[in-house]
N, C-alpha and C positions, 0 to 999 in steps of 0.2 A: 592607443589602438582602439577602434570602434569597429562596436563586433556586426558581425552580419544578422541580417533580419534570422535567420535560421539558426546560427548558434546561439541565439539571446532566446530564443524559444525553447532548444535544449535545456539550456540554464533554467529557463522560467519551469519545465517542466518537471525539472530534479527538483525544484522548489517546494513546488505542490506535492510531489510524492513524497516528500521528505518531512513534511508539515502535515500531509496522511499520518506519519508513523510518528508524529508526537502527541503523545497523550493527554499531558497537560498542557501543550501550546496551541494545540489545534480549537480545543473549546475558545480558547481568547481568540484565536483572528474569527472564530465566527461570530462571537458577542460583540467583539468590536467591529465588524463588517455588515453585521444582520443577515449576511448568510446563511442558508440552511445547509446540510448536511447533502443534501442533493443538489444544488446549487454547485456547492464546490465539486460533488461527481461530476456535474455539467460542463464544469469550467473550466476541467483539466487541459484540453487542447486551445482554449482561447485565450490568443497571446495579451487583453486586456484583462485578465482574469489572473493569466500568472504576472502581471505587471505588478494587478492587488496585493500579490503574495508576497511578489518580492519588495512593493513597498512597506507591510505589515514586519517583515524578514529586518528591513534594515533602519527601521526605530529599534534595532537594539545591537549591540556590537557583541554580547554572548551568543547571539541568534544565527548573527552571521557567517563566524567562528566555529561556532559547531554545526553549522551548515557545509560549509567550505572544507572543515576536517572530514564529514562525512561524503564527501562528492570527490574533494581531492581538487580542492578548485583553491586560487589564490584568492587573498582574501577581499579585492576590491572587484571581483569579475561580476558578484550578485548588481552593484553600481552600476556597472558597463552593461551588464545585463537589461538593466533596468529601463538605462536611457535607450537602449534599443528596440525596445518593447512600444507599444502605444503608449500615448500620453507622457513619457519617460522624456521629452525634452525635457534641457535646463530650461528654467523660468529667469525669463530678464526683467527686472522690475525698474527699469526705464524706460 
């Protein structure tokens, strides 16, 4: 099922609020992003911004998990999400 440009933005949205309210994860996606702190307030509505997020979100399968327990989302929709998002196609490397 491939989600609509608009529910992949919801998703992307709970992402970023939800990586707002982590304390010790939030510093890492901005070290590893080079984001500032105001960047990410910025970049709450921009659906390449929560793409970032959700790409940062799913290098890791605890992340995702306690994402999805906290949203009440099954566990592969941040993925669907993702590809729905900018930049979010699959890559064919032929």
């Amino acid at each position: 099922m491939v989600l609509l440009q608009e529910q992949a933005e919801l998703i992307g949205l709970q992402a970023v609020a939800w990586l707002a309210g982590q304390d010790e994860l939030l510093p890492v996606f901005l070290g590893s992003t080079g984001a500032s702190e105001q960047d990410f307030r910025e970049g709450l509505g921009d659906p390449a911004f929560q793409g970032a997020v959700l790409d940062f979100l799913l290098m890791n399968d605890a992340w995702v998990r306690q994402f999805c327990a906290a949203q009440d989302l099954p566990p592969d929709m941040p993925f669907r999400a993702r590809q729905a998002l900018p930049g979010g196609g699959e890559v064919h490397w032929t």
